[in-house]
KEGUMAR-351179 format. One record per residue: x, y, z of N, C-alpha, C, O in turn; residue number from 1. Coordinates in Angstrom, 3 decimals, m for minus. Example, Ala and Ser with C-alpha at 12.3 -4.5 7.8 and 13.67 -1.06 7.14 Angstrom:
2
> npx,npy,npz,capx,capy,capz,cpx,cpy,cpz,opx,opy,opz,num
> 13.190,m5.690,7.800,12.300,m4.500,7.800,13.200,m3.300,7.800,14.236,m3.319,8.465,1
> 12.850,m2.250,7.080,13.670,m1.060,7.140,12.900,0.030,7.870,13.409,1.138,8.039,2
END
This chain:
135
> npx,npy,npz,capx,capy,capz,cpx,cpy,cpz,opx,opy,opz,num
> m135.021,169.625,113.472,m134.295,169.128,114.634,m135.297,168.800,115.743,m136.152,169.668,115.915,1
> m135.353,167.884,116.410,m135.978,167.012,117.501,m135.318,167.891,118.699,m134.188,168.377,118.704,2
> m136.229,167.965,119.629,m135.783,167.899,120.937,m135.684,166.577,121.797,m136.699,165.880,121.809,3
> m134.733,166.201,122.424,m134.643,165.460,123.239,m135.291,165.129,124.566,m135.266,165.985,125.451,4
> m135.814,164.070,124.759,m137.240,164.366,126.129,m136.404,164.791,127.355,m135.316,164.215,127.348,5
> m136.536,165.437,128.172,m136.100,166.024,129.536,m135.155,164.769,130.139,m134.012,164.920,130.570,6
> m135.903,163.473,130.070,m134.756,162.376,130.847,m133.570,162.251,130.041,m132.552,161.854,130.608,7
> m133.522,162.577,128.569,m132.396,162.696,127.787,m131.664,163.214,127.859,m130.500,162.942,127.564,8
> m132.289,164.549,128.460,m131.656,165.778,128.981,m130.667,165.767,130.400,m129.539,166.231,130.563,9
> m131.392,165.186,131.158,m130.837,165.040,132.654,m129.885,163.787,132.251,m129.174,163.708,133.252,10
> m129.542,162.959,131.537,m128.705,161.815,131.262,m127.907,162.308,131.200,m126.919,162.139,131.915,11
> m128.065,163.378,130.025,m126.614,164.138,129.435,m126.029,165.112,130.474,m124.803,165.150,130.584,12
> m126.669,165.771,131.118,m126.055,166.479,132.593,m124.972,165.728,133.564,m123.789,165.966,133.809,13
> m126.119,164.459,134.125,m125.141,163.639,135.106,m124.092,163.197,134.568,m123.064,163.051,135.230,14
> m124.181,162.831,132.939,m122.702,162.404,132.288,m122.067,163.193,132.224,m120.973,162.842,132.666,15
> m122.062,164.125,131.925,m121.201,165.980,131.760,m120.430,165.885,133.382,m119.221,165.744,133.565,16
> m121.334,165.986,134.302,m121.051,166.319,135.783,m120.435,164.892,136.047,m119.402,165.106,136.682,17
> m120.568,163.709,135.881,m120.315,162.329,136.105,m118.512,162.472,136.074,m117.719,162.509,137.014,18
> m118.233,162.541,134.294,m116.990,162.580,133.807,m116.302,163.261,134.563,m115.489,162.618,135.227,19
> m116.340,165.057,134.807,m115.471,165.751,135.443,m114.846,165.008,136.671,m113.675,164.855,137.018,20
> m116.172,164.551,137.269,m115.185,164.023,138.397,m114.421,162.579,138.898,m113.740,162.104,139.808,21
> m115.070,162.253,137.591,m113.825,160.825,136.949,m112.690,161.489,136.321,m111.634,160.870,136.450,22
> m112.635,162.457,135.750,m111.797,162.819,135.598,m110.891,163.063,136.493,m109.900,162.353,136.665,23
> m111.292,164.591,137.445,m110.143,164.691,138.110,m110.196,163.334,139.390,m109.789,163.797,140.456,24
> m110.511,162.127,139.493,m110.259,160.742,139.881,m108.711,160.486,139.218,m107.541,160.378,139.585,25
> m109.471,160.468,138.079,m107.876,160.095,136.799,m106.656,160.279,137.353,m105.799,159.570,137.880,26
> m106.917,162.244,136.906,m105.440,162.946,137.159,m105.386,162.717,138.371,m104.208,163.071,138.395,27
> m105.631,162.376,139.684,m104.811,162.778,140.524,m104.561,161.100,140.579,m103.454,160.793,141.020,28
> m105.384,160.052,140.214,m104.293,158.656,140.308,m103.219,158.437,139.514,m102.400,157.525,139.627,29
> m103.257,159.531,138.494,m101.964,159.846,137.684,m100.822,160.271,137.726,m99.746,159.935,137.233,30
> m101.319,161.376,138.640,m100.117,162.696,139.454,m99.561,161.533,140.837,m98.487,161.831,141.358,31
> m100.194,160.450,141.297,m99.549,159.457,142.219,m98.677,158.620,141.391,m97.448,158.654,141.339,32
> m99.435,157.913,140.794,m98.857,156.507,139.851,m97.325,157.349,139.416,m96.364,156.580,139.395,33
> m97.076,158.486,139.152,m95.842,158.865,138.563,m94.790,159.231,139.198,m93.786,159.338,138.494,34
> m94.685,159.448,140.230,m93.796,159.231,141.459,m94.092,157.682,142.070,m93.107,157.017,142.391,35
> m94.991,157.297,142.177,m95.411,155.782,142.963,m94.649,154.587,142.040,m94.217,153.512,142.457,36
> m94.620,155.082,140.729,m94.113,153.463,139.614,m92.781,153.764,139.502,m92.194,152.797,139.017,37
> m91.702,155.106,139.847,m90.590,155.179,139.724,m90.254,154.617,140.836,m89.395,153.817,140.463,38
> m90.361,154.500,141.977,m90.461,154.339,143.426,m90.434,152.806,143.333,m89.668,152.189,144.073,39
> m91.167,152.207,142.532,m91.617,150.872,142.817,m90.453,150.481,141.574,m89.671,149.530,141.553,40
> m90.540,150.977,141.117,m89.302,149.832,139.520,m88.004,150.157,140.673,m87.342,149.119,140.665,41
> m87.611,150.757,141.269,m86.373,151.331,141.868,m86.295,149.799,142.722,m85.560,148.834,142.509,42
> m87.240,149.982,143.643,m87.646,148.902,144.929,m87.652,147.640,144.098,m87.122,146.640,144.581,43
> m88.123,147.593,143.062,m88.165,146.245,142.269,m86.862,145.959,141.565,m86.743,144.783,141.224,44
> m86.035,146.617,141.321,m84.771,146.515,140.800,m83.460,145.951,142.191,m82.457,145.238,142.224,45
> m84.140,146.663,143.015,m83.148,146.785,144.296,m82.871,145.605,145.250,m81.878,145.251,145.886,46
> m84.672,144.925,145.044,m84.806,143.877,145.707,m85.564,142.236,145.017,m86.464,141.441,145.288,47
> m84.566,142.439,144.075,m84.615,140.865,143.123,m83.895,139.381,144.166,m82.897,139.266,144.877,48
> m84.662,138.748,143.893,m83.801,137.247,143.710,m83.544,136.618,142.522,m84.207,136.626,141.485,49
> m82.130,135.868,142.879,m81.276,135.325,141.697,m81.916,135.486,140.199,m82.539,134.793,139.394,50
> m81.213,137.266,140.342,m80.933,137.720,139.365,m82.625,138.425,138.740,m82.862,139.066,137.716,51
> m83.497,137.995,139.787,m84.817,138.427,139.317,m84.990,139.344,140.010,m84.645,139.357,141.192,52
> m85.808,140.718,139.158,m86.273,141.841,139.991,m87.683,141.381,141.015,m88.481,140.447,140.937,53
> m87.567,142.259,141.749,m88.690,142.362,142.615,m90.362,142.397,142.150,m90.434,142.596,140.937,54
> m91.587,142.269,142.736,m92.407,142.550,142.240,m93.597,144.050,142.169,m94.646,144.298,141.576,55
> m92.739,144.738,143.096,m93.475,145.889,143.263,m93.531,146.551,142.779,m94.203,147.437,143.307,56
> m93.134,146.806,141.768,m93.666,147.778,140.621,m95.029,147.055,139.908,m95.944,147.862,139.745,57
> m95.360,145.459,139.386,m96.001,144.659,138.711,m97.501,145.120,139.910,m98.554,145.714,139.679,58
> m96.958,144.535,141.129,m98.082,145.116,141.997,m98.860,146.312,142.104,m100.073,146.377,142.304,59
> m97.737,147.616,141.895,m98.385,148.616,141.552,m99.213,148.756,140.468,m100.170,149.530,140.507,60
> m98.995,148.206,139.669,m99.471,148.169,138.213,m101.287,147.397,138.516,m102.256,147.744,137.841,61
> m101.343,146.561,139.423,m102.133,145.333,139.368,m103.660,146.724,139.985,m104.717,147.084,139.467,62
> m102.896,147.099,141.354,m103.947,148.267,141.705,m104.424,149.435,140.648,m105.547,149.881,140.415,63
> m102.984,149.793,140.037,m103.578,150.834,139.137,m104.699,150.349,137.799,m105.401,151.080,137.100,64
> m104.572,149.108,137.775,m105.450,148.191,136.885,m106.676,148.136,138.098,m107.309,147.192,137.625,65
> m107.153,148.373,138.881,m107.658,148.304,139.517,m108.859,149.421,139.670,m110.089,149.362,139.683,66
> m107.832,150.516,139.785,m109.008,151.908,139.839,m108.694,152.396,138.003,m108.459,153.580,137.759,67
> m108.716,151.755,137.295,m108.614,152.056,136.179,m110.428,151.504,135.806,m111.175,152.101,135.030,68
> m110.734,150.436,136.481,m111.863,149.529,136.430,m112.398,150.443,136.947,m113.014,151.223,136.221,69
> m112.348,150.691,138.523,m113.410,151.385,139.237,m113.694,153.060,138.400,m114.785,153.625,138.318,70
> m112.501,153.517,137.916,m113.241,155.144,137.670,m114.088,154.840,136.527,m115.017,155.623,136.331,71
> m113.922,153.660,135.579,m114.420,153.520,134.094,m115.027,155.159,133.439,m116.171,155.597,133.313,72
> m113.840,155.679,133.162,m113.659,156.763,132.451,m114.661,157.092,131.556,m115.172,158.203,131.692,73
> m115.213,156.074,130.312,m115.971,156.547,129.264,m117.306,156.012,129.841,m118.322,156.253,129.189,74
> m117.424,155.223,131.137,m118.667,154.748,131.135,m119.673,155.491,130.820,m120.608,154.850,131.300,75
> m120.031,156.235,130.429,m121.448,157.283,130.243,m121.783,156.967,128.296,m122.709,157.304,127.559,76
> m120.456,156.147,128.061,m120.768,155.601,126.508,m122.316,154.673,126.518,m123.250,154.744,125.719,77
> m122.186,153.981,127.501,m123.336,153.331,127.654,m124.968,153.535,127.271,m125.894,152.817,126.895,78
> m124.636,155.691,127.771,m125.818,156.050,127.475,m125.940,156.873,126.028,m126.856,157.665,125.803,79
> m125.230,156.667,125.398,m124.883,157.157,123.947,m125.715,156.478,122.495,m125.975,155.292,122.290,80
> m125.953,157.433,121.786,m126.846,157.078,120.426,m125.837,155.726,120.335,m124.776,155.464,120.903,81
> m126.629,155.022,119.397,m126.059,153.807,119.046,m124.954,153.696,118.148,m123.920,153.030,118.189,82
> m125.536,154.709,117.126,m123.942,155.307,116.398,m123.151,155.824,116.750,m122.194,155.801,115.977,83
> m122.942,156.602,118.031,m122.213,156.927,118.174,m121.400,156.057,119.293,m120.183,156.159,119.452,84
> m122.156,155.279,119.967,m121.003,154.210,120.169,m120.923,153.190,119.915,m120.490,152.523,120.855,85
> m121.191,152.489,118.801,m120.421,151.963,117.526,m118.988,152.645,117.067,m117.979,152.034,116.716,86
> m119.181,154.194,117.171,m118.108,154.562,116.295,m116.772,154.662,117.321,m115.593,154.604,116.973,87
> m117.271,154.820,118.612,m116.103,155.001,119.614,m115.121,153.557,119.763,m114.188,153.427,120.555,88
> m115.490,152.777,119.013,m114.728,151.046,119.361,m113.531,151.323,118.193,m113.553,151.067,116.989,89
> m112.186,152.122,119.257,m110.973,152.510,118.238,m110.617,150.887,117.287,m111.401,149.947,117.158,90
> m109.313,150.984,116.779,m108.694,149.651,116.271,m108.245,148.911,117.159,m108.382,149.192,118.350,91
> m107.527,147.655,116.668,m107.497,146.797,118.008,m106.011,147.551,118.740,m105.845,147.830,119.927,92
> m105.228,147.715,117.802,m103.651,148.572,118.550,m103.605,149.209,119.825,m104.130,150.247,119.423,93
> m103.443,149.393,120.810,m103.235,150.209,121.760,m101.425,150.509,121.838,m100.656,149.957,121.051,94
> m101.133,151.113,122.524,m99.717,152.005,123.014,m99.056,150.795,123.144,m98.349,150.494,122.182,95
> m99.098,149.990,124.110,m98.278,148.812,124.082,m97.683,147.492,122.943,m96.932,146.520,123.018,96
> m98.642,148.245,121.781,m98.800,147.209,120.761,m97.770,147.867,119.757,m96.896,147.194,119.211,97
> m97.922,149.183,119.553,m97.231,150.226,118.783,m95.959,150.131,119.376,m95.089,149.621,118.670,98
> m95.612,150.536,120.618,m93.777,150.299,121.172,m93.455,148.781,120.843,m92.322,148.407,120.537,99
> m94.541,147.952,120.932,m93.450,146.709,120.647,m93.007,146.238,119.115,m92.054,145.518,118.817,100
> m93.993,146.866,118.223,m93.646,146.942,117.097,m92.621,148.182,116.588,m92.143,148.329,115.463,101
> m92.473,148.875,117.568,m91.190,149.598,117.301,m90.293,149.516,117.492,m89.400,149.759,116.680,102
> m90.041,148.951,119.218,m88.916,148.130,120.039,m88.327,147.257,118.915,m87.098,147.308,118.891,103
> m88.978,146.341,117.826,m88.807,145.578,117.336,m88.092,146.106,115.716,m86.920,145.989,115.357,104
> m88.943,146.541,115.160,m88.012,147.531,114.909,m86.564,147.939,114.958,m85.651,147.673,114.176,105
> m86.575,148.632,116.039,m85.280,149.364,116.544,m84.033,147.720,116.651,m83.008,147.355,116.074,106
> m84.593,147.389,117.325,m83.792,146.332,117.629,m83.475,145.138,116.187,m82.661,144.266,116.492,107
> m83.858,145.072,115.179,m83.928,144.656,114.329,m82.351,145.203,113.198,m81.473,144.660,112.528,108
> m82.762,146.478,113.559,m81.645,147.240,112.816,m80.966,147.270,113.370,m79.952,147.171,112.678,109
> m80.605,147.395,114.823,m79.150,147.415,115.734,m78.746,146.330,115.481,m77.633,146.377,114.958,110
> m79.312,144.905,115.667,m78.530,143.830,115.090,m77.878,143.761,113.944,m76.918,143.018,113.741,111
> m78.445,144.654,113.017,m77.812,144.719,111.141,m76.924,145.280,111.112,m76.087,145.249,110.210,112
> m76.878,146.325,112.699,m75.812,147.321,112.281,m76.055,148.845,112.453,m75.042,149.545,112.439,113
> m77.195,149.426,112.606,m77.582,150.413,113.314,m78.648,150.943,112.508,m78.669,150.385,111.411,114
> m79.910,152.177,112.706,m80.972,152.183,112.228,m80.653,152.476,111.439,m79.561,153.019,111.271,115
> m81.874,152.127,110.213,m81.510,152.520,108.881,m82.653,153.823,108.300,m83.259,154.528,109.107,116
> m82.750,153.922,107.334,m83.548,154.880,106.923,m84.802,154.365,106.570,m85.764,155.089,106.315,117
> m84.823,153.333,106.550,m85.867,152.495,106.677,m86.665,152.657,107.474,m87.842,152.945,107.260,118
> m85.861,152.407,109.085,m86.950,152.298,110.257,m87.020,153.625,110.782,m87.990,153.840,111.509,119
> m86.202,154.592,110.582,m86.783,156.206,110.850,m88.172,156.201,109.753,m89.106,156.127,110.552,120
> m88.697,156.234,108.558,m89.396,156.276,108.218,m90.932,155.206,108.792,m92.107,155.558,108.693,121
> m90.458,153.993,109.326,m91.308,153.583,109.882,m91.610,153.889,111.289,m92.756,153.739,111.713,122
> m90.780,154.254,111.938,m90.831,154.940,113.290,m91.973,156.365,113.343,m92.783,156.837,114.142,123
> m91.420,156.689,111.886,m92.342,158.611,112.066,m93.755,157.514,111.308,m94.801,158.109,111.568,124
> m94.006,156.481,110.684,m95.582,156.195,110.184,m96.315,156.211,111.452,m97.428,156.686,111.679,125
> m95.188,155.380,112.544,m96.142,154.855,113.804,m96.762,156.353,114.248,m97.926,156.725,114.391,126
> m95.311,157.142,114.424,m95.747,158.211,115.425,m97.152,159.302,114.710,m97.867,160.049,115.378,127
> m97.211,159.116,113.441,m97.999,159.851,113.055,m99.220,158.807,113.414,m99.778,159.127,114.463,128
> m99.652,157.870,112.913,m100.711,156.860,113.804,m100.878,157.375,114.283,m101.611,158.297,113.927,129
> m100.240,157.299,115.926,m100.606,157.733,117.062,m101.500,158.999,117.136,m102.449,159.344,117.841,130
> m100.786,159.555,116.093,m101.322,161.444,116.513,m102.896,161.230,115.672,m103.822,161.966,116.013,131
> m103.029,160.596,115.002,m104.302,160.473,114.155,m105.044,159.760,114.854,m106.230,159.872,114.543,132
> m104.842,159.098,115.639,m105.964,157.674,116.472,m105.366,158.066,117.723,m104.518,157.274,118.132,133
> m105.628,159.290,118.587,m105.269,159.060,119.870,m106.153,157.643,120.687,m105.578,156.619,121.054,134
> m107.494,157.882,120.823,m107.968,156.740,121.137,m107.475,155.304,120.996,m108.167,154.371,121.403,135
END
């Protein structure tokens, strides 16, 4: 086993110490955003024109896309063996990709007539996905 030269060393510190406090950055734009986006779909529901909702929830969304950029959570990947970030580049799917292929789904079978045993079994493939590839 190799030792790592001292600047390797201090890399891996400031990233250790870096993250925590991107982290708690995260949670507490998290512990906002979750009272702040109910607040805003409410306001956006409340105050539509003809027949269109409002935009303040989309707005909220635009900022939280915003410090989502600024905390850049994994940035310290940057300073990572090469294999190992190679290996961090999940599949292309994210959360939004998975509900709409489920939404779709669901809604597929309500038109036929209501879910079938079909899409419970494809419903629990997704959810197990998920639990296997949190990333």
């Amino acid at each position: 086993m190799t030792i790592p030269p001292a600047a390797d060393r201090w890399t891996l510190i400031r990233d250790v110490a870096v993250l925590q406090i991107k982290l708690l950055a995260d949670g507490l734009r998290d512990l906002i955003l979750v009272p702040a986006s109910l607040i805003a779909g409410l306001l956006s529901l409340a105050s539509g024109n003809d027949g269109r909702p409002g935009d303040h929830f989309y707005r909220l969304l635009s900022r939280g896309k915003q410090t989502e950029r600024w905390i850049n959570l994994f940035g310290a990947l940057d300073n990572a063996p090469a294999d190992v970030a190679a290996a961090a580049h999940p599949g292309n799917a994210d959360i939004d990709q998975v509900v709409a292929r489920l939404e779709t789904f669901i809604v597929d079978d309500y038109r036929r007539g209501g879910v079938t045993a079909q899409t419970r079994t494809r419903i629990r493939k997704i959810l197990e996905f998920m639990q296997r590839n949190p990333g």
